[in-house]
Backbone as ProteinMPNN parsed JSONL, in Angstrom:
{"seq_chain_A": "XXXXXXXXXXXXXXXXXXXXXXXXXXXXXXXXXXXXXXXXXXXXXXXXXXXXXXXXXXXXXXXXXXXXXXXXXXXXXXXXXXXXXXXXXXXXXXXXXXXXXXXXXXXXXXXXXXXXXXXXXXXXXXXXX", "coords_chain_A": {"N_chain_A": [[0.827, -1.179, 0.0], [0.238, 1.977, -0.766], [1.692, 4.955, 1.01], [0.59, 7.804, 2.931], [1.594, 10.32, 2.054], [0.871, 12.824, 2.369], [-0.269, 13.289, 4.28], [1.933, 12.134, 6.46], [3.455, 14.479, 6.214], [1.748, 16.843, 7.283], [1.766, 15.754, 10.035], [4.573, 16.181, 10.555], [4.637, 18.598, 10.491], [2.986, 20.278, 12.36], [4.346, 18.377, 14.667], [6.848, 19.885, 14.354], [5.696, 22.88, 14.734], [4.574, 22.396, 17.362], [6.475, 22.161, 19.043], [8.187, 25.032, 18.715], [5.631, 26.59, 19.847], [6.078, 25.926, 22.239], [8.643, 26.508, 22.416], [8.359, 29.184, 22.45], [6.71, 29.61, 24.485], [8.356, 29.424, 26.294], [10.525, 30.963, 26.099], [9.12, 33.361, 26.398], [8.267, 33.05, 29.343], [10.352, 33.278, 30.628], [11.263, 35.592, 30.169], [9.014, 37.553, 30.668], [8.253, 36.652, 33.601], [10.966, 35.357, 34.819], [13.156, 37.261, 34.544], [12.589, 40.265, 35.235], [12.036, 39.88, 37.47], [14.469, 38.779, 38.222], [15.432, 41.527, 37.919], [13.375, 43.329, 40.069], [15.132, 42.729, 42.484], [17.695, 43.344, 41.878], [17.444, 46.187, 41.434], [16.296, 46.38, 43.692], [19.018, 46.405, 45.737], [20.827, 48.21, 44.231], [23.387, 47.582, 42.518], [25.781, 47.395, 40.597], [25.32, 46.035, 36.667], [26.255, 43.932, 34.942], [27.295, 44.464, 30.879], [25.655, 42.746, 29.547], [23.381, 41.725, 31.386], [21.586, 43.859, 31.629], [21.045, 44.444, 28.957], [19.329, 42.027, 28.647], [17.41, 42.503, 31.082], [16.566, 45.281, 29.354], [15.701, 43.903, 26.925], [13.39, 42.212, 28.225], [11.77, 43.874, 29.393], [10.994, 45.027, 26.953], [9.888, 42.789, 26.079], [7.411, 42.887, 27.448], [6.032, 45.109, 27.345], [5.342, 44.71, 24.43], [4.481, 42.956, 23.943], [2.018, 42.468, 22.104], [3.029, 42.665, 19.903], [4.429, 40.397, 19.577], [3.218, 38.081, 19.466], [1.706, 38.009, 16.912], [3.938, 37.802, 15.616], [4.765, 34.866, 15.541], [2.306, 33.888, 14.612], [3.47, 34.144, 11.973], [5.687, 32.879, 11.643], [4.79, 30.05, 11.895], [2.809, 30.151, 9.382], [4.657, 30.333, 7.777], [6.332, 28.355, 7.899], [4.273, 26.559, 7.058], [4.123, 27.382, 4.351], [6.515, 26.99, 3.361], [6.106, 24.11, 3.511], [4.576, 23.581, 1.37], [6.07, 23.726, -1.057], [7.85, 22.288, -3.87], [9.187, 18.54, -3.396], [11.447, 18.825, -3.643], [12.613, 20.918, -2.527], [11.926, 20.874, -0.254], [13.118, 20.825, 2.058], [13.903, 23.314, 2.508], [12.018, 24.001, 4.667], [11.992, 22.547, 7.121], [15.017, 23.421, 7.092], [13.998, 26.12, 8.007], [12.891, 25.89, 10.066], [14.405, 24.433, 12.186], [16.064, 26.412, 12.456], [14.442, 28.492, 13.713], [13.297, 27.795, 16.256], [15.99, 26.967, 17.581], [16.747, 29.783, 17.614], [15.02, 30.653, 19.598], [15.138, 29.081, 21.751], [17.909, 29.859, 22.295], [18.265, 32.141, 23.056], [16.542, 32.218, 24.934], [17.808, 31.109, 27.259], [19.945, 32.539, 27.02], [18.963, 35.036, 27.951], [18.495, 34.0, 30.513], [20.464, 33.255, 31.794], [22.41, 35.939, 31.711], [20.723, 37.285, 33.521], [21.013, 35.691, 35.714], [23.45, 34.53, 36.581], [25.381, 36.708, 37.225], [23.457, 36.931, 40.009], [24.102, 35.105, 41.314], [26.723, 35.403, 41.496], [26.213, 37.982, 42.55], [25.766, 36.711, 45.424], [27.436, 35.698, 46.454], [29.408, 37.126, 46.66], [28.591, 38.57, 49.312], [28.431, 36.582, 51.034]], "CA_chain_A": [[0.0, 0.0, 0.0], [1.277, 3.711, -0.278], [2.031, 5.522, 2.435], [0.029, 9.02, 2.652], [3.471, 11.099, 1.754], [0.861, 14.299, 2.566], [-0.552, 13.243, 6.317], [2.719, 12.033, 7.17], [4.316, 15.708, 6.028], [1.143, 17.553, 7.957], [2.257, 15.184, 11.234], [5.819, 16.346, 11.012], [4.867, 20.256, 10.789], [2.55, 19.547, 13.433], [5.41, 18.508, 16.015], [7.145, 21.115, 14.522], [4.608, 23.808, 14.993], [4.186, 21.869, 18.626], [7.8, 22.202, 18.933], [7.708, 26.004, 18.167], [4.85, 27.06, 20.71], [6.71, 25.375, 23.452], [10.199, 27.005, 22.751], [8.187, 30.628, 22.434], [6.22, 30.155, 25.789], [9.531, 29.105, 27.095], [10.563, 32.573, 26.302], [8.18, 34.539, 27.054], [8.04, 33.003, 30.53], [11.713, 34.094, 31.073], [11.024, 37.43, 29.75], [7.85, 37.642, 31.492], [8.589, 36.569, 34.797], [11.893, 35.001, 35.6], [14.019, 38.595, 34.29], [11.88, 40.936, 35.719], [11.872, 39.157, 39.258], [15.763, 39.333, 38.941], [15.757, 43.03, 37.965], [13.636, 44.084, 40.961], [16.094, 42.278, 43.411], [19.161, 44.217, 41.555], [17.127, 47.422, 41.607], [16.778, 47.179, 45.544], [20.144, 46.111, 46.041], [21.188, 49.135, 43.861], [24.438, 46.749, 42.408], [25.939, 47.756, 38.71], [24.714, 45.732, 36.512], [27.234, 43.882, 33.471], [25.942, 44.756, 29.96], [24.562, 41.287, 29.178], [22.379, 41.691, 31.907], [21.107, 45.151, 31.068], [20.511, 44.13, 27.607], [18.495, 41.331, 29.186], [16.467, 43.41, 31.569], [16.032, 46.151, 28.514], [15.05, 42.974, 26.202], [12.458, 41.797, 29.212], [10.781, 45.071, 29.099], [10.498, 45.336, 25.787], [8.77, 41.849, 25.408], [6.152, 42.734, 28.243], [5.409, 46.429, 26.714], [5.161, 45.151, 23.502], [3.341, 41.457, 23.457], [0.552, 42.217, 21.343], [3.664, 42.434, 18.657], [5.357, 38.834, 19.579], [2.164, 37.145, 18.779], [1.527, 37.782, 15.587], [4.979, 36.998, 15.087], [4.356, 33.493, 15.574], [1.57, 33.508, 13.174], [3.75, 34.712, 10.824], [6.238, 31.662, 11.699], [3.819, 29.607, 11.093], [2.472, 30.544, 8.155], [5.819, 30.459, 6.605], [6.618, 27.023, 7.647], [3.527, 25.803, 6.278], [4.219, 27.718, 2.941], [7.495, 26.171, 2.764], [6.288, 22.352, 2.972], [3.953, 23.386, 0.082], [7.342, 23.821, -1.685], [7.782, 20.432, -4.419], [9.562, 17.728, -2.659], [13.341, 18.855, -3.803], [12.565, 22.077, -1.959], [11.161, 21.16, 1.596], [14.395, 21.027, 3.437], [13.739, 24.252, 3.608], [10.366, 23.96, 5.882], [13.307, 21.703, 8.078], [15.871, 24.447, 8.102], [13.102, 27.147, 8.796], [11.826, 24.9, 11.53], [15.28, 24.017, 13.284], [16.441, 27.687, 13.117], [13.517, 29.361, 14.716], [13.476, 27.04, 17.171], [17.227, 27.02, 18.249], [16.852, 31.004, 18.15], [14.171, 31.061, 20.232], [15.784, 28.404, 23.268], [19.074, 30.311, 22.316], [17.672, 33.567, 23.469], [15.694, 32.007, 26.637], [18.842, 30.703, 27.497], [20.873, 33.674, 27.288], [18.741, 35.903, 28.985], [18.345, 33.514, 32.029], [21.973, 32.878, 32.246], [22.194, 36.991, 31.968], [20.308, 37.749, 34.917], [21.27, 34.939, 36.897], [25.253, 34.586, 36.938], [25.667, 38.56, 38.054], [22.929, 37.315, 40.929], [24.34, 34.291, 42.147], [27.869, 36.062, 42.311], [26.309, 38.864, 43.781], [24.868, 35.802, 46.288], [28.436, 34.456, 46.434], [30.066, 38.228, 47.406], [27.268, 38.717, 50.336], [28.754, 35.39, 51.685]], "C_chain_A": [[0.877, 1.249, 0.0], [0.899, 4.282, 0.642], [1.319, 6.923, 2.076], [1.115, 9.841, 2.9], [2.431, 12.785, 2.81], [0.544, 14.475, 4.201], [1.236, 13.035, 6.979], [3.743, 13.813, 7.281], [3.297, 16.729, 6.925], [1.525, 16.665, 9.697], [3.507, 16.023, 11.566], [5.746, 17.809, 11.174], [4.058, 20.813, 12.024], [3.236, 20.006, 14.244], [5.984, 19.844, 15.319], [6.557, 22.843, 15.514], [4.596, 23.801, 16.632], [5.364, 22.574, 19.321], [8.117, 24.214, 19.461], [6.722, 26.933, 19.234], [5.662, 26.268, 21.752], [7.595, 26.739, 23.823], [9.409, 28.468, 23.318], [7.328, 30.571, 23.82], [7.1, 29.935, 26.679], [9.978, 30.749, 27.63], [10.409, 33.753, 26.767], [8.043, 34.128, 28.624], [9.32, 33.349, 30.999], [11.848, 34.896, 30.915], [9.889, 38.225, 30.272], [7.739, 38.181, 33.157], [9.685, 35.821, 35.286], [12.889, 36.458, 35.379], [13.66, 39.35, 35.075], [11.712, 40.475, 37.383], [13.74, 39.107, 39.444], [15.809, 41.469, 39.016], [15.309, 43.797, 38.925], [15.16, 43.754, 42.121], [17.643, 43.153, 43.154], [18.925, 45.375, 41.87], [17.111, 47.762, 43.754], [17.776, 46.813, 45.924], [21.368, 47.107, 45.647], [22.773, 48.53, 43.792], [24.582, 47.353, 40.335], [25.675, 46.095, 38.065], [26.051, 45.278, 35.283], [26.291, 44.332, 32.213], [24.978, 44.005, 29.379], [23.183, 41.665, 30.265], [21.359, 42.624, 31.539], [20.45, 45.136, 29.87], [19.557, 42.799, 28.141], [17.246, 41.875, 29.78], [15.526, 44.29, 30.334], [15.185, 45.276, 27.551], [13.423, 42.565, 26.659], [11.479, 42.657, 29.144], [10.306, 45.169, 27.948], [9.082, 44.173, 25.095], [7.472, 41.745, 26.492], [5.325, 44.331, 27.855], [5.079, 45.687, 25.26], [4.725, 43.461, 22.787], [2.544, 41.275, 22.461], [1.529, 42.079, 20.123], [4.258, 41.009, 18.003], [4.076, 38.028, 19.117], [1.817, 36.805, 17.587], [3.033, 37.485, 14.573], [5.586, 35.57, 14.656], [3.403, 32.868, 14.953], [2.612, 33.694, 11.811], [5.197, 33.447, 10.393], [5.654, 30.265, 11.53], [3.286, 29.235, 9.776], [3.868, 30.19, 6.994], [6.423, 28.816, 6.364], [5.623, 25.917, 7.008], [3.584, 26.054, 4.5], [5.636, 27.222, 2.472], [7.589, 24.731, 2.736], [5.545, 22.537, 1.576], [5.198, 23.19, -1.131], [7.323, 22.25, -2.721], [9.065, 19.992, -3.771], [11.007, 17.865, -2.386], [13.534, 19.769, -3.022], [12.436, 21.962, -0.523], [12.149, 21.324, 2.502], [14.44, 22.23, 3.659], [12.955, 24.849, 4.538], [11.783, 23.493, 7.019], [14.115, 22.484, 8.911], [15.083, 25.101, 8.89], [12.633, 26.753, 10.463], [13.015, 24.702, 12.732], [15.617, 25.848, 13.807], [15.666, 28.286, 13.597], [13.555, 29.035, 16.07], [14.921, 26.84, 17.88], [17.297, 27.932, 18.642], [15.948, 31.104, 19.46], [14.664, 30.588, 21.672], [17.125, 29.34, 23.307], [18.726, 31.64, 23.13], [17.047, 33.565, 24.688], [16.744, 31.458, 27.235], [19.945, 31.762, 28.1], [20.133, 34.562, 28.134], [18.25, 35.495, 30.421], [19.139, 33.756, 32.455], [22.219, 34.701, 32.289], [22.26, 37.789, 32.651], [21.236, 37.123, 35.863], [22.741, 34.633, 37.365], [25.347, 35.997, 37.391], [24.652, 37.952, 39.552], [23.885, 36.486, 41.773], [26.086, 34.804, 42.383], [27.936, 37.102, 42.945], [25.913, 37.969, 45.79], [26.663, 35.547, 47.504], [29.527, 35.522, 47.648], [29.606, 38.5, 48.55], [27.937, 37.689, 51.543], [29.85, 35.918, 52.574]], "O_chain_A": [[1.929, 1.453, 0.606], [-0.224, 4.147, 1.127], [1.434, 7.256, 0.896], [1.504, 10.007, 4.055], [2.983, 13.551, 3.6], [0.892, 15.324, 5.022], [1.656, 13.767, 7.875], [4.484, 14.156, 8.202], [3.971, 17.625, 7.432], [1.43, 17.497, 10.6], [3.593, 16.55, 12.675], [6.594, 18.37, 11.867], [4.509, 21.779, 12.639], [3.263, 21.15, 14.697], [5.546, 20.906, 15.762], [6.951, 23.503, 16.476], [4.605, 24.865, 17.251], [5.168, 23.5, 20.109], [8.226, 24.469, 20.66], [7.133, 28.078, 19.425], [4.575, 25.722, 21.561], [7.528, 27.569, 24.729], [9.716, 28.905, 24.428], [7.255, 31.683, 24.343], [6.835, 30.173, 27.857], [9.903, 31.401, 28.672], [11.045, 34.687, 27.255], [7.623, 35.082, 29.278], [9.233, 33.863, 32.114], [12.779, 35.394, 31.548], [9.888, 39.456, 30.28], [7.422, 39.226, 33.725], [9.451, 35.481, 36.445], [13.475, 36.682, 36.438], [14.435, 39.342, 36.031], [11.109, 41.123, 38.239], [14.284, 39.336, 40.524], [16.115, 42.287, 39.883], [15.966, 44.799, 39.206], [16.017, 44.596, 42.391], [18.456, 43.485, 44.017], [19.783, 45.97, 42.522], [17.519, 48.588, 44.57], [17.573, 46.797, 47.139], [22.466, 47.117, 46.204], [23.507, 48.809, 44.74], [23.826, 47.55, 39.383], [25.794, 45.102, 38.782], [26.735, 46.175, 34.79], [25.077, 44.529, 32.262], [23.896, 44.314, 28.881], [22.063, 41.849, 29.788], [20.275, 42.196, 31.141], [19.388, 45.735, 29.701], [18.592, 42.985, 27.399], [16.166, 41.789, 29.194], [14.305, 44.192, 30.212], [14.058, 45.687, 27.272], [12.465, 42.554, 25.887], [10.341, 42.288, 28.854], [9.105, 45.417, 27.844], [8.111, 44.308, 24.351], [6.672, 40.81, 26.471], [4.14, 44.536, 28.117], [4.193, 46.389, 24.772], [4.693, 43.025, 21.636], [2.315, 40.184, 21.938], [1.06, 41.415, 19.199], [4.471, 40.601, 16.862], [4.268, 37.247, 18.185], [1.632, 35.663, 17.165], [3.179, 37.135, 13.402], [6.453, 35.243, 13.845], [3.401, 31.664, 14.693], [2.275, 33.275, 10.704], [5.601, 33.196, 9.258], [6.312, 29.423, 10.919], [3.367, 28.128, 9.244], [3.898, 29.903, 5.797], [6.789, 28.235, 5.343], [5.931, 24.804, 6.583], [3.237, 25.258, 3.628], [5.863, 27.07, 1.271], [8.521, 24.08, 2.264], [5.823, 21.755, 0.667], [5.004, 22.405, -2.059], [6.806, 21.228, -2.27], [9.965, 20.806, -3.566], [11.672, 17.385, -1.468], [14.673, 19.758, -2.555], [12.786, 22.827, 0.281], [12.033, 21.894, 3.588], [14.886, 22.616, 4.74], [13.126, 25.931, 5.098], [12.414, 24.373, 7.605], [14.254, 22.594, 10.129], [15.119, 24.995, 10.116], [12.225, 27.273, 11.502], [12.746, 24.775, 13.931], [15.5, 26.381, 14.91], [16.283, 29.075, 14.313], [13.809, 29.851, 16.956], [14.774, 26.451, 19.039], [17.728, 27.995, 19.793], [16.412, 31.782, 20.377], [14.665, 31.355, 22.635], [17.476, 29.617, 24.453], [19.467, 31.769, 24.105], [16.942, 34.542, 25.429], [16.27, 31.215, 28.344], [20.546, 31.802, 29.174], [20.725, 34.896, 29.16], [17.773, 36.245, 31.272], [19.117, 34.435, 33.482], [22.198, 34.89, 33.505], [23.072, 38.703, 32.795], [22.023, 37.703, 36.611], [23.024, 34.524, 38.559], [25.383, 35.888, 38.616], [25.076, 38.578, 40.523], [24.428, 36.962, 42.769], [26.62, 34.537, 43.459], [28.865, 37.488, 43.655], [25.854, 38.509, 46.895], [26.853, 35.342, 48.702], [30.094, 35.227, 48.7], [30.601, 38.848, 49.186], [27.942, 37.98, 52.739], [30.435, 35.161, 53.349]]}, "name": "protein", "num_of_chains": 1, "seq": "XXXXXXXXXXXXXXXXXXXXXXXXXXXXXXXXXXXXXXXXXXXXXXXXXXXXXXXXXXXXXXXXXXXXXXXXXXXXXXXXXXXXXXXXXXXXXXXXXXXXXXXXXXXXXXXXXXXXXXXXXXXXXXXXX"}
């Protein structure tokens, strides 16, 4: 019997897709509320600040002023990865790439701005000692 080439390609964009809304509420919950819960603690501690962090904090703010923009950004990721499986069959690897690199940026970025905050706290934790 043949294999349904087109369900099995709507399965895999799917997890993708699945994939994808994970990483970005990953994000947003470190930009949300784990940044913002270090930055008051720095602010009443009144401690300089490296520039990673700062650019973290300033990042943090920006994605809680300006939400209603990140959303439709994710339609728009979306959308693109579904318009690149339509692609004919020699083409789709780039639904694949599209799909790994959004997704690496997105943990890469919740990543960095944990680590950010949190190395300046725990050596301000470490100096305290």
């Amino acid at each position: 019997m043949n294999s349904d080439s087109r369900g099995e390609g709507l399965v895999k964009v799917a997890g993708w897709l699945l994939a994808h809304v994970g990483a970005a509420v990953l994000l947003l919950y470190v930009l949300v509320k784990v940044v913002p819960g270090y930055a008051v603690i720095f602010a009443d501690l009144a401690v300089e600040l490296p520039v990673m962090a700062q650019l973290a904090i300033g990042f943090s703010r920006s994605a809680c002023a300006y939400w209603w923009f990140i959303v439709p950004l994710g339609c728009v990721d979306a959308g693109v990865l579904f318009a690149l499986r339509s692609l004919p069959a020699c083409a789709r690897w780039l639904s694949t790439l599209w799909a790994v690199l959004v997704l690496l940026t997105a943990l890469l970025l919740a990543g960095l701005a944990f680590l950010a905050v949190a190395v300046p706290f725990f050596d301000l934790v470490q100096s305290l000692k």
